[in-house]
mmCIF entry with sequence, helices, sheets and N, C-alpha, C, O atoms, coordinates in Angstrom:
data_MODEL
# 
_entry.id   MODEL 
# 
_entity.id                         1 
_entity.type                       polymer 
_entity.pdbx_number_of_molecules   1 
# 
_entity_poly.entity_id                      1 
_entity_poly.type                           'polypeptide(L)' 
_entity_poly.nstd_linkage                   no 
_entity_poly.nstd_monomer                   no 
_entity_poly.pdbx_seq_one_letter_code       
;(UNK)(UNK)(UNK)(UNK)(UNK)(UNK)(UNK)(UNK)(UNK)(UNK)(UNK)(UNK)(UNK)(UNK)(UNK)(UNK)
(UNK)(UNK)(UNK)(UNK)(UNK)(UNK)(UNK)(UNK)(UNK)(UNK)(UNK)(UNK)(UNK)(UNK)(UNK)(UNK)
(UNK)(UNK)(UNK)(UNK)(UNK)(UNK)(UNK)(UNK)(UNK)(UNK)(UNK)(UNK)(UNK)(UNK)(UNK)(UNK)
(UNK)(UNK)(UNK)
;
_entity_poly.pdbx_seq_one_letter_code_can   XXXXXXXXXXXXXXXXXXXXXXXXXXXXXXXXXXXXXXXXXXXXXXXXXXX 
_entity_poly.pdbx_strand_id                 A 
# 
loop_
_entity_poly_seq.entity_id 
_entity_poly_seq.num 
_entity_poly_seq.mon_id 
_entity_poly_seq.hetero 
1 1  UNK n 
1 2  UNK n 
1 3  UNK n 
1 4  UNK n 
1 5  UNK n 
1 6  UNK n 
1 7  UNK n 
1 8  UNK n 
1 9  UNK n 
1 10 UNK n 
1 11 UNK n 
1 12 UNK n 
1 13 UNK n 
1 14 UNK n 
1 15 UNK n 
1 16 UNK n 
1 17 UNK n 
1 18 UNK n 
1 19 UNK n 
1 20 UNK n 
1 21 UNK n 
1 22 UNK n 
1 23 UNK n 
1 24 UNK n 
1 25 UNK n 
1 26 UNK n 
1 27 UNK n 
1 28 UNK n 
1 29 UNK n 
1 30 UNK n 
1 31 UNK n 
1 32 UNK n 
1 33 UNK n 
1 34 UNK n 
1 35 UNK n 
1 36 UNK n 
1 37 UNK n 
1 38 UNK n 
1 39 UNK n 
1 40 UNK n 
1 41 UNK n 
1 42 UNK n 
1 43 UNK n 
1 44 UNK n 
1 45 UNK n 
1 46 UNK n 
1 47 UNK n 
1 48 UNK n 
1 49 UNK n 
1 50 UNK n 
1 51 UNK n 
# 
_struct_asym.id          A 
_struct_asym.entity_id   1 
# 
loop_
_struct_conf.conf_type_id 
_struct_conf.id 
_struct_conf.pdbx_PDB_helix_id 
_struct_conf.beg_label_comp_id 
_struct_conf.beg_label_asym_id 
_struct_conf.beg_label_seq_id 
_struct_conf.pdbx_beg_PDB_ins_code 
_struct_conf.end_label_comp_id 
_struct_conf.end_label_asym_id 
_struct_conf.end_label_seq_id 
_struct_conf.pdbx_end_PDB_ins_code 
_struct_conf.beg_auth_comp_id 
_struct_conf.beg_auth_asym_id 
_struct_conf.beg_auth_seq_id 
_struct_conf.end_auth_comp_id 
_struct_conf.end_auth_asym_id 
_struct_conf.end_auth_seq_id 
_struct_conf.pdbx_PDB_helix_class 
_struct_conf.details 
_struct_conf.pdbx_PDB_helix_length 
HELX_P HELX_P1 AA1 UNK A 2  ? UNK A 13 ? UNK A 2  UNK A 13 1 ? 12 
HELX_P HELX_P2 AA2 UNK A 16 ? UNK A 19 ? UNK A 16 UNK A 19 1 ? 4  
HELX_P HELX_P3 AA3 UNK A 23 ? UNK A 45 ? UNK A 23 UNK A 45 1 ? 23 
# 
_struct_conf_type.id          HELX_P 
_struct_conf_type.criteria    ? 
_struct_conf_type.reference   ? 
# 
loop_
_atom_site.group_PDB 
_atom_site.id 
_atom_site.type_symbol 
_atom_site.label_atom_id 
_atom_site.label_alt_id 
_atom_site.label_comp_id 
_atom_site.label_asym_id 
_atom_site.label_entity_id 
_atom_site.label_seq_id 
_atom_site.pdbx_PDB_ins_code 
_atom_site.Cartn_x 
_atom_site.Cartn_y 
_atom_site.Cartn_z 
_atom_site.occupancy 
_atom_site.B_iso_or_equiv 
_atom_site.pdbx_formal_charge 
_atom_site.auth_seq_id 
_atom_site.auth_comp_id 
_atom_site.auth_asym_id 
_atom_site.auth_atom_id 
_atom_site.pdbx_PDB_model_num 
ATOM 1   N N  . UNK A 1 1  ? 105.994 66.489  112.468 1.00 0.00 ? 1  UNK A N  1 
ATOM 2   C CA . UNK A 1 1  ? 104.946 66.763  113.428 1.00 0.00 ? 1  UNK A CA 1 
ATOM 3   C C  . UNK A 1 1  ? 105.424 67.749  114.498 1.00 0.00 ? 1  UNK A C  1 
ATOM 4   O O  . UNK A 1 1  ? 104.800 68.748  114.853 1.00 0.00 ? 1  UNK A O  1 
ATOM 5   N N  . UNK A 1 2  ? 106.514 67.376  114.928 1.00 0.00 ? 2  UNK A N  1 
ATOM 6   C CA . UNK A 1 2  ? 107.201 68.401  115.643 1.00 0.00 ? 2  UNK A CA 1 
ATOM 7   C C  . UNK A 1 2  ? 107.218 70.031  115.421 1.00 0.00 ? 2  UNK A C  1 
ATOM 8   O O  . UNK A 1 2  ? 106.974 70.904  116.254 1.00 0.00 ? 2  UNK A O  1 
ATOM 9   N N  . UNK A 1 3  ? 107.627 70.187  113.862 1.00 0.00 ? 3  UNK A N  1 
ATOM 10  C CA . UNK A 1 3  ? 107.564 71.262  113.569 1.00 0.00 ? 3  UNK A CA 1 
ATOM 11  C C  . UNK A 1 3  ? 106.632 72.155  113.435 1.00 0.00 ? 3  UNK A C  1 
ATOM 12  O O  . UNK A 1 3  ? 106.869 73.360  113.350 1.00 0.00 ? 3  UNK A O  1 
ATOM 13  N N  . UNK A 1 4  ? 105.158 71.493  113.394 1.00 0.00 ? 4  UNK A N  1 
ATOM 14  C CA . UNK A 1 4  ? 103.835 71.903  113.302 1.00 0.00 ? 4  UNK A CA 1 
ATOM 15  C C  . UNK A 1 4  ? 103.129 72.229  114.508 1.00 0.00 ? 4  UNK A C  1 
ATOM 16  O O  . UNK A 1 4  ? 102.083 72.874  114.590 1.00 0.00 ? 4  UNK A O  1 
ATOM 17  N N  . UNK A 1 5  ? 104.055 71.527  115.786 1.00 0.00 ? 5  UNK A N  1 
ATOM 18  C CA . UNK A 1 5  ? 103.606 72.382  116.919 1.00 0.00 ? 5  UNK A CA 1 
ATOM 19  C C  . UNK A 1 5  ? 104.347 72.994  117.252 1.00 0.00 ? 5  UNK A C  1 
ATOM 20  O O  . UNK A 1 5  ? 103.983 73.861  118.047 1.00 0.00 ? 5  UNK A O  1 
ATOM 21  N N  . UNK A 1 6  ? 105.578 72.956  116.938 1.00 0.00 ? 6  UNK A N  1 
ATOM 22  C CA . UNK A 1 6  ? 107.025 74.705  117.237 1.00 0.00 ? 6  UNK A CA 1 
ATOM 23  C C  . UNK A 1 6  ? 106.013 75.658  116.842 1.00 0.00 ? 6  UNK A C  1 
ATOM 24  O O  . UNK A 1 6  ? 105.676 76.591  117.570 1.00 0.00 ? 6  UNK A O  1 
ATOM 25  N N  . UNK A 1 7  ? 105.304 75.338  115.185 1.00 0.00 ? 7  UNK A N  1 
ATOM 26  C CA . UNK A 1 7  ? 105.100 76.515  114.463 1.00 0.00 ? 7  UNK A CA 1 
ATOM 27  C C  . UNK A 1 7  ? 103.720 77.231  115.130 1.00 0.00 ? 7  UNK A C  1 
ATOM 28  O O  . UNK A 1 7  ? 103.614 78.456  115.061 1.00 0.00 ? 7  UNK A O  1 
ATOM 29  N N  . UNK A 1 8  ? 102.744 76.479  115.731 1.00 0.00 ? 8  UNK A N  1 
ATOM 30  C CA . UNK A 1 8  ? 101.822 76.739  116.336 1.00 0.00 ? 8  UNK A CA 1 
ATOM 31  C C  . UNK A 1 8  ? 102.061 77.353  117.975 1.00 0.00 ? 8  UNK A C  1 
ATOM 32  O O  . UNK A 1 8  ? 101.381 78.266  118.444 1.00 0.00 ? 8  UNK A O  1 
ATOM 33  N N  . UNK A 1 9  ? 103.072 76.705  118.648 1.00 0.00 ? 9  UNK A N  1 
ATOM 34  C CA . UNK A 1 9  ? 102.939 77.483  119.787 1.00 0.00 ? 9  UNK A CA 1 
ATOM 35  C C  . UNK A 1 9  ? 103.972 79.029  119.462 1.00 0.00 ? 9  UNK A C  1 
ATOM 36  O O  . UNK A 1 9  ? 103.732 80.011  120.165 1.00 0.00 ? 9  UNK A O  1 
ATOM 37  N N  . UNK A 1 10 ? 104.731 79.092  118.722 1.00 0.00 ? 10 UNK A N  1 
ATOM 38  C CA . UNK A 1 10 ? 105.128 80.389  118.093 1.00 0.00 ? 10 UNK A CA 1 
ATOM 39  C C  . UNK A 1 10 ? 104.267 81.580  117.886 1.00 0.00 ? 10 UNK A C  1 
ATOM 40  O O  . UNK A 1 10 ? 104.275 82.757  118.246 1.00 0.00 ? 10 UNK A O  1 
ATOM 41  N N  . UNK A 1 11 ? 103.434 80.714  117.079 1.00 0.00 ? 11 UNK A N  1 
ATOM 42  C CA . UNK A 1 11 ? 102.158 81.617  116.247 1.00 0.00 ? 11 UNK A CA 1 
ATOM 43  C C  . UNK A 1 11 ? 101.482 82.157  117.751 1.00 0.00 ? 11 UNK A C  1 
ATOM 44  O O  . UNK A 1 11 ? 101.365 83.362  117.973 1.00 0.00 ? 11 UNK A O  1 
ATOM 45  N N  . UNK A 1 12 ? 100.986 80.938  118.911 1.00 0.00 ? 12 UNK A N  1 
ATOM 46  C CA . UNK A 1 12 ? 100.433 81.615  119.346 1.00 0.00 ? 12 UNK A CA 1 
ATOM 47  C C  . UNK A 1 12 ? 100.570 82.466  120.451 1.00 0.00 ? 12 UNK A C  1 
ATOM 48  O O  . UNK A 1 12 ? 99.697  83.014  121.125 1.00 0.00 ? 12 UNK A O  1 
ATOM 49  N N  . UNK A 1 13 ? 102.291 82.509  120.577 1.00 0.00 ? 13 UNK A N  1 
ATOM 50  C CA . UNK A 1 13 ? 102.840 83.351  121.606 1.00 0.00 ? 13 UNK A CA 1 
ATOM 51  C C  . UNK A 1 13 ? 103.189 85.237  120.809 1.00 0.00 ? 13 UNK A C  1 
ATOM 52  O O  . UNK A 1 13 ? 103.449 86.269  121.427 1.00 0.00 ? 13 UNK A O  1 
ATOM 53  N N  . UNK A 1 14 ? 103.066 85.057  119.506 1.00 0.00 ? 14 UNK A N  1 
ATOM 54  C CA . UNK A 1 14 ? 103.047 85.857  118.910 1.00 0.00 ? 14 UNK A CA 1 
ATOM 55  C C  . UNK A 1 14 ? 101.730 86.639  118.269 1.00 0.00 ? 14 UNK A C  1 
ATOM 56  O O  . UNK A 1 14 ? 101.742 87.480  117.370 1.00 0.00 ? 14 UNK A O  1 
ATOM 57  N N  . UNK A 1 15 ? 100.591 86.112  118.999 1.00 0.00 ? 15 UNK A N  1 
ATOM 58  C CA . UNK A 1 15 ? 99.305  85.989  118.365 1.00 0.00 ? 15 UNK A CA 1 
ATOM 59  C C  . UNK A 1 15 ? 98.862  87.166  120.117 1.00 0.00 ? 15 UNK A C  1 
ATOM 60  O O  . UNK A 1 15 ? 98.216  88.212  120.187 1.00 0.00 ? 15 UNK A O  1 
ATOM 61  N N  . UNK A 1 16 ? 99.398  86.544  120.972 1.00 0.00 ? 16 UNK A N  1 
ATOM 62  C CA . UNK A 1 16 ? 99.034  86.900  122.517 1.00 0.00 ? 16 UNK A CA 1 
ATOM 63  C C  . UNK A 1 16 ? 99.758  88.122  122.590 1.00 0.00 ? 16 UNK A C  1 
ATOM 64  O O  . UNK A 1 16 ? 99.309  89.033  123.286 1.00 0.00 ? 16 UNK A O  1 
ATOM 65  N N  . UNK A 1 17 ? 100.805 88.255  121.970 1.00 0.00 ? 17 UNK A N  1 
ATOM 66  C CA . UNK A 1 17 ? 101.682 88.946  122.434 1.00 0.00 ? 17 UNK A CA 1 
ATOM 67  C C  . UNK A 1 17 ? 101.020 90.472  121.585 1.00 0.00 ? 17 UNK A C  1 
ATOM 68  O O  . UNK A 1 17 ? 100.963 91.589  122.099 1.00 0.00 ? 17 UNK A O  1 
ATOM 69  N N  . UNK A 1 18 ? 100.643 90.152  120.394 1.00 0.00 ? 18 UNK A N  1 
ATOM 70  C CA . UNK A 1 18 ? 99.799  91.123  119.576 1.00 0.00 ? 18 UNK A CA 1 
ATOM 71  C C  . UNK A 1 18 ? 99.018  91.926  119.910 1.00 0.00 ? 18 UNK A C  1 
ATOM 72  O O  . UNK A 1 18 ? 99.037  93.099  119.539 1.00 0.00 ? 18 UNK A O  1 
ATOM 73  N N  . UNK A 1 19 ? 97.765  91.158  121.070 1.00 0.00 ? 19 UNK A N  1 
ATOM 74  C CA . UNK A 1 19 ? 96.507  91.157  121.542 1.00 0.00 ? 19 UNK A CA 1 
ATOM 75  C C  . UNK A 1 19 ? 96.890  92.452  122.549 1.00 0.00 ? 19 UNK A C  1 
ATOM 76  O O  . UNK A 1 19 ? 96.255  93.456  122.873 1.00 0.00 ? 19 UNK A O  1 
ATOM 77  N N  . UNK A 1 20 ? 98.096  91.999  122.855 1.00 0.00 ? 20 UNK A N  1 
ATOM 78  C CA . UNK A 1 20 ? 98.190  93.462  123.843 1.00 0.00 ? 20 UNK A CA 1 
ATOM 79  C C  . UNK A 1 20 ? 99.260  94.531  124.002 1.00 0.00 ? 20 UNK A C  1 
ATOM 80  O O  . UNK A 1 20 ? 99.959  94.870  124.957 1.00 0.00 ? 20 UNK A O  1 
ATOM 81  N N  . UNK A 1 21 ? 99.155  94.936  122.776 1.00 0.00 ? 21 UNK A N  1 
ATOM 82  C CA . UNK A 1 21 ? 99.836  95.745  122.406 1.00 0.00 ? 21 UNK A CA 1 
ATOM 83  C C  . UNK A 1 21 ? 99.090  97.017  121.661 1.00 0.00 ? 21 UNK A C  1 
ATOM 84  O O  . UNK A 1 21 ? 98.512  96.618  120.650 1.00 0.00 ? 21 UNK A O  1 
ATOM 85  N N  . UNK A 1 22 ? 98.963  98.232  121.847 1.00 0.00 ? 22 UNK A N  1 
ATOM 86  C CA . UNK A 1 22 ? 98.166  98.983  121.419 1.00 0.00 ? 22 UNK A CA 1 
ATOM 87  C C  . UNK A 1 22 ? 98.074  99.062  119.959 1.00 0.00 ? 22 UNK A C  1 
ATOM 88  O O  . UNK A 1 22 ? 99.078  99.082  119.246 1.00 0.00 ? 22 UNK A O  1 
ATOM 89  N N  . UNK A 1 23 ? 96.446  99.123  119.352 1.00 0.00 ? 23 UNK A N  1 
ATOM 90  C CA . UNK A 1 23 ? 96.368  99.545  118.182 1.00 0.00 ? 23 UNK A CA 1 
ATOM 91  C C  . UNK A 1 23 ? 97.629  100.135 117.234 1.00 0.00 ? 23 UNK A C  1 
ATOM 92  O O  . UNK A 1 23 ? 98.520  99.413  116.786 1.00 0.00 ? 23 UNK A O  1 
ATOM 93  N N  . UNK A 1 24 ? 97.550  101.323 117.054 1.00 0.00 ? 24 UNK A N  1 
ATOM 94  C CA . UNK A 1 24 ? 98.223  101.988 116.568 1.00 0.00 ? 24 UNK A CA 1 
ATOM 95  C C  . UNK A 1 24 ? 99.874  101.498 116.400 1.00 0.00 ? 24 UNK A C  1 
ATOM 96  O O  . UNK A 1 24 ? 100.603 101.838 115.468 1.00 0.00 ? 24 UNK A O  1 
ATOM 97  N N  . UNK A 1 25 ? 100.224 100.701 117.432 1.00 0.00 ? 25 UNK A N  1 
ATOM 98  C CA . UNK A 1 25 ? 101.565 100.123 117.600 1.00 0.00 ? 25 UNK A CA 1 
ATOM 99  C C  . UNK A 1 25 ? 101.583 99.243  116.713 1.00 0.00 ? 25 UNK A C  1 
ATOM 100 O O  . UNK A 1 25 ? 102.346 99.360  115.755 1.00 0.00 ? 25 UNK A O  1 
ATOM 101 N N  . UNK A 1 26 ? 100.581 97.963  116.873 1.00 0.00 ? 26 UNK A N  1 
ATOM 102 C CA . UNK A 1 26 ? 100.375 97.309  116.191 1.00 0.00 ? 26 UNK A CA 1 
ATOM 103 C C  . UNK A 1 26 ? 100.216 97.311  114.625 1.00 0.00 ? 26 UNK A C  1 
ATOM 104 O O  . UNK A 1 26 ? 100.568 96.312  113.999 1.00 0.00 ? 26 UNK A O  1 
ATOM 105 N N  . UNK A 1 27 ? 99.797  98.194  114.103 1.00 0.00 ? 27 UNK A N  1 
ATOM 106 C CA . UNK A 1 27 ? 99.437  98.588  112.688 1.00 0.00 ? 27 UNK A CA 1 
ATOM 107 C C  . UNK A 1 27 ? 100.452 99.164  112.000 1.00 0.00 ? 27 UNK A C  1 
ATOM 108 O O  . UNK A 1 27 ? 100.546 99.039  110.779 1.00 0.00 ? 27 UNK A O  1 
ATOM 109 N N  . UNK A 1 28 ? 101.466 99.979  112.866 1.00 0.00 ? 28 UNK A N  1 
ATOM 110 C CA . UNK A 1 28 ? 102.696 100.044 112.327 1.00 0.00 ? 28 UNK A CA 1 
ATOM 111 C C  . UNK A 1 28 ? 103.532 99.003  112.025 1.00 0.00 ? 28 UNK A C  1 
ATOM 112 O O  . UNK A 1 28 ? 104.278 98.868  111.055 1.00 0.00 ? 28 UNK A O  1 
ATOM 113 N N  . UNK A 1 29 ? 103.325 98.270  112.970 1.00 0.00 ? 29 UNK A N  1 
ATOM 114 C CA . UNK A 1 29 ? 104.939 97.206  113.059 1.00 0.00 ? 29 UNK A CA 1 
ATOM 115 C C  . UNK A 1 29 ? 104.281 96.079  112.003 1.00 0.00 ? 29 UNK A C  1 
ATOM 116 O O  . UNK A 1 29 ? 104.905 95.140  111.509 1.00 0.00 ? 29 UNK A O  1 
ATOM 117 N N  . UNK A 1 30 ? 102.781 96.422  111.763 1.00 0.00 ? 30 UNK A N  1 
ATOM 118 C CA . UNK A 1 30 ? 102.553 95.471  110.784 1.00 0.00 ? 30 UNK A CA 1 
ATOM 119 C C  . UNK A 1 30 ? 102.853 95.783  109.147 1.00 0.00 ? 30 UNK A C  1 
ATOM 120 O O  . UNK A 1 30 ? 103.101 94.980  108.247 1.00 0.00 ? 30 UNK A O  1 
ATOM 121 N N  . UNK A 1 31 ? 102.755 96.995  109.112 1.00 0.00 ? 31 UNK A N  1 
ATOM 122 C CA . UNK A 1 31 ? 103.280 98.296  108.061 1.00 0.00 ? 31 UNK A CA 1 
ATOM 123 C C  . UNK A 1 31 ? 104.447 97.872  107.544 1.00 0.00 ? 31 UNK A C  1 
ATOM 124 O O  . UNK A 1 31 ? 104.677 97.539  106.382 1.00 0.00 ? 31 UNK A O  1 
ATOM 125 N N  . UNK A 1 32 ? 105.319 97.906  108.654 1.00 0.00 ? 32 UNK A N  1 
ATOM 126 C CA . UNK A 1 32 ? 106.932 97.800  108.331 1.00 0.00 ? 32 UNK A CA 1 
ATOM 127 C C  . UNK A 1 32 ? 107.533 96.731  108.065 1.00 0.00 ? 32 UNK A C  1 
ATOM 128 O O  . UNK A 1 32 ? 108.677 96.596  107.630 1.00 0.00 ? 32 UNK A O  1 
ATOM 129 N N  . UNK A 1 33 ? 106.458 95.634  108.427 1.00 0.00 ? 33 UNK A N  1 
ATOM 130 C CA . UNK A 1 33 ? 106.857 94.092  108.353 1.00 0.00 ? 33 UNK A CA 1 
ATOM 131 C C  . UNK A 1 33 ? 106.335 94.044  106.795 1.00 0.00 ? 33 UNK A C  1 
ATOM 132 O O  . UNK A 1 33 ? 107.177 93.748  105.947 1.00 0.00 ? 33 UNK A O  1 
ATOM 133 N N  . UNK A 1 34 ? 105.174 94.283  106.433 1.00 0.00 ? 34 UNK A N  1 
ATOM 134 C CA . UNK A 1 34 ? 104.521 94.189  105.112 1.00 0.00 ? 34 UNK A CA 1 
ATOM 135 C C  . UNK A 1 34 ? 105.366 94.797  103.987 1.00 0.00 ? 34 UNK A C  1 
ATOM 136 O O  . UNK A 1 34 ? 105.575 94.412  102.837 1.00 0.00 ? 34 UNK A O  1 
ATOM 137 N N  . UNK A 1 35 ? 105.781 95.856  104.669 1.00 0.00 ? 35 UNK A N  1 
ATOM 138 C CA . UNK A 1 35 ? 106.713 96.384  103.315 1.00 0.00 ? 35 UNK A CA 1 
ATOM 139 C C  . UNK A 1 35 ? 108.521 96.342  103.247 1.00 0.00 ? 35 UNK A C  1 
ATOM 140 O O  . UNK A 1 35 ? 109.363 96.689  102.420 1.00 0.00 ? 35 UNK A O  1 
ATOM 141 N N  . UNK A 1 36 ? 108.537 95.780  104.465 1.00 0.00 ? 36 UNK A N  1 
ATOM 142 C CA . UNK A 1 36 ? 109.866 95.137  104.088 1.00 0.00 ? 36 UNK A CA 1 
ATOM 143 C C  . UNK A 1 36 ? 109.999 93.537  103.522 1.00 0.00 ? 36 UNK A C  1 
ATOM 144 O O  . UNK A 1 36 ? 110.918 92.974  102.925 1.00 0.00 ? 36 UNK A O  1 
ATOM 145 N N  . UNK A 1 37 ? 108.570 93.023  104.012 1.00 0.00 ? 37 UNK A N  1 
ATOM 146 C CA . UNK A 1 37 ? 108.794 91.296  102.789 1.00 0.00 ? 37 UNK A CA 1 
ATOM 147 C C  . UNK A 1 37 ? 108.015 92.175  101.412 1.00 0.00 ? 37 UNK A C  1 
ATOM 148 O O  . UNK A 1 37 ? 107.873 91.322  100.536 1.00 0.00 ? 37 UNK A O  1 
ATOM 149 N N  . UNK A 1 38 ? 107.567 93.288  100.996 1.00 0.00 ? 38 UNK A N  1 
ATOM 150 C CA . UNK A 1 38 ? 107.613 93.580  99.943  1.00 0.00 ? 38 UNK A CA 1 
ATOM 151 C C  . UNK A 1 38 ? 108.901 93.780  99.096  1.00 0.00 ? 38 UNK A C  1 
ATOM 152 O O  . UNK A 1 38 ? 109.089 93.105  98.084  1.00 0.00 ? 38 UNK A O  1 
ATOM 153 N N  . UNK A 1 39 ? 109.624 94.548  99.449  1.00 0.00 ? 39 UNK A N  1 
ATOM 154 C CA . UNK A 1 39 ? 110.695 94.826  99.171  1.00 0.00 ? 39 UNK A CA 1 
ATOM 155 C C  . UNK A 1 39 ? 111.660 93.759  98.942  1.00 0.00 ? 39 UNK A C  1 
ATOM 156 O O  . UNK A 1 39 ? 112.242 93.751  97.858  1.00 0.00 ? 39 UNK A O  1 
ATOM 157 N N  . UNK A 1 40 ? 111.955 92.719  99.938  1.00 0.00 ? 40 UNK A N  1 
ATOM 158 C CA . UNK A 1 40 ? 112.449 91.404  99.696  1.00 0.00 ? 40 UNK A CA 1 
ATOM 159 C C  . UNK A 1 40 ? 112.182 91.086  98.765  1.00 0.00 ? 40 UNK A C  1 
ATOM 160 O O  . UNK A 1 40 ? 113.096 90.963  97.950  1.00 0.00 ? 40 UNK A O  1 
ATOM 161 N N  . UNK A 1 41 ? 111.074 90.835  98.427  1.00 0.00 ? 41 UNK A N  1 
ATOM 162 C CA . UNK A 1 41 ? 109.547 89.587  97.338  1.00 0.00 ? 41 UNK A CA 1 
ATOM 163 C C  . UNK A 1 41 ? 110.379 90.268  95.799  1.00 0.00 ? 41 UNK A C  1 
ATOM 164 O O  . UNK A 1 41 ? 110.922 89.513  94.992  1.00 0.00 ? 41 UNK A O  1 
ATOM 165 N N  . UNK A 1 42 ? 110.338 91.749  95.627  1.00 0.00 ? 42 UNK A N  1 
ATOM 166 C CA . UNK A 1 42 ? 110.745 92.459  94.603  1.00 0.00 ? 42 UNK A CA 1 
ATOM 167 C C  . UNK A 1 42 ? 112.312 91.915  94.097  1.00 0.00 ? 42 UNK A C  1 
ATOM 168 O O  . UNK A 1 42 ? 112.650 91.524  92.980  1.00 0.00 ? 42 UNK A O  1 
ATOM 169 N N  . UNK A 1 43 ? 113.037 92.031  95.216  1.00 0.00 ? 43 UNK A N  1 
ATOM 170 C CA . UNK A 1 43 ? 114.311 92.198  94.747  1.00 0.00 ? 43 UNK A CA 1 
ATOM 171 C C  . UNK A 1 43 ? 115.077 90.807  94.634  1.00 0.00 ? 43 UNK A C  1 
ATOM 172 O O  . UNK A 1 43 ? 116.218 90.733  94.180  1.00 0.00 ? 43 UNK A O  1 
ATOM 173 N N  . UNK A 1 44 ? 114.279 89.603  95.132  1.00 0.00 ? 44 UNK A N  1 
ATOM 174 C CA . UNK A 1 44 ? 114.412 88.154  94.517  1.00 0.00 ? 44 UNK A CA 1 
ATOM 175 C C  . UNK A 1 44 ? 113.728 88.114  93.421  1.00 0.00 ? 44 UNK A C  1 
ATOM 176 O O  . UNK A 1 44 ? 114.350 87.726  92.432  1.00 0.00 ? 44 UNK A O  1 
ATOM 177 N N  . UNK A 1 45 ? 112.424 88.450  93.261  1.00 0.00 ? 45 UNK A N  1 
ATOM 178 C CA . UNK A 1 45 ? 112.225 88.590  91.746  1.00 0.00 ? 45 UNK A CA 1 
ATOM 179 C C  . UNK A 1 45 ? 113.210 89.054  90.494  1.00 0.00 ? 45 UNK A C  1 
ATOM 180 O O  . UNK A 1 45 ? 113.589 88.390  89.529  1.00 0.00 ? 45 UNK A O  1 
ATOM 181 N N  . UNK A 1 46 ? 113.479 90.387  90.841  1.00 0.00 ? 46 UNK A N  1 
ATOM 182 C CA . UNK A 1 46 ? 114.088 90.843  89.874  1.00 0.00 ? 46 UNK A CA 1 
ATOM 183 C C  . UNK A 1 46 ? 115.998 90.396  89.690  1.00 0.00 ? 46 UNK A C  1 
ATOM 184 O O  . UNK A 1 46 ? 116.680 90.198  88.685  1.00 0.00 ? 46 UNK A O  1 
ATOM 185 N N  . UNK A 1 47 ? 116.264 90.383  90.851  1.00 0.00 ? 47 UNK A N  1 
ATOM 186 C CA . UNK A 1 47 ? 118.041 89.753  90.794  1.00 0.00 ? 47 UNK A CA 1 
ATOM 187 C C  . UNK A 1 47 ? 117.757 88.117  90.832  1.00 0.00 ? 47 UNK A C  1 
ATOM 188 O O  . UNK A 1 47 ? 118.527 87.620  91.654  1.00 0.00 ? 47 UNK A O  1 
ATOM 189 N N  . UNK A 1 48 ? 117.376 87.669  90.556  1.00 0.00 ? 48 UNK A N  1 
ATOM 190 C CA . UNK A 1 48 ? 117.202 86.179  90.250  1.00 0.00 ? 48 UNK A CA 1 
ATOM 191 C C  . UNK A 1 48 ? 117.144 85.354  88.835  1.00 0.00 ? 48 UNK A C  1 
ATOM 192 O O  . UNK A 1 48 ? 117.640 84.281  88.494  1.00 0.00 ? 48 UNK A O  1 
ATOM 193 N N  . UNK A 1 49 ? 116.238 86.417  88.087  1.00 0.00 ? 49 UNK A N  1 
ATOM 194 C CA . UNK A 1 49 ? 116.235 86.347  86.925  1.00 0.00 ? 49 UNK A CA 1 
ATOM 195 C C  . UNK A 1 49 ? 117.322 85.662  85.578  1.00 0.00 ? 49 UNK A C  1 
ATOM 196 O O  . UNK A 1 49 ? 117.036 85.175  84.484  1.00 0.00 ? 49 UNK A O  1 
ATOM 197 N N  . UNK A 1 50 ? 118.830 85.939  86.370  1.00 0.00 ? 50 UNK A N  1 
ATOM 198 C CA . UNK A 1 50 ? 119.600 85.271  85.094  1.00 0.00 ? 50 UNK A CA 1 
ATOM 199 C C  . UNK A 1 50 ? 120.584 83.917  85.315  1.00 0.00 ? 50 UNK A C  1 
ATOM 200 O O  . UNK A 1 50 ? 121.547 83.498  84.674  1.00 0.00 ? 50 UNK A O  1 
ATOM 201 N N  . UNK A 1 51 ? 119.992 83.501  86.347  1.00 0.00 ? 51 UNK A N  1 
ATOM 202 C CA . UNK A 1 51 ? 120.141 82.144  86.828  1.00 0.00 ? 51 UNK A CA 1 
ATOM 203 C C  . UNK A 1 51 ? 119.108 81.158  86.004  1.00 0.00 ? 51 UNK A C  1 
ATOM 204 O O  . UNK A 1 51 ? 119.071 79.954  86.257  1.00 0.00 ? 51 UNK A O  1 
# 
């Protein structure tokens, strides 16, 4: 239970913190976040495989 409100007041200090931060800023850093857990997502896929 604990962890479900860490994870919520996180979310929503990171949710506030979003709100005011300009567009354009925002859409990047969401860019770079998206395609670096892409990149992650890929390369546990593929090096994992012979386990």
């Amino acid at each position: 239970m604990l962890f479900i409100v860490a994870a919520l007041a996180l979310m929503g200090v990171l949710l506030g913190a979003a709100a005011h931060t300009p567009l354009p800023l925002f859409l990047t850093a969401a860019g770079a976040i998206s395609a670096w857990l892409l990149v992650f997502f890929i390369r546990e896929r593929t090096g994992r495989k012979e386990s």
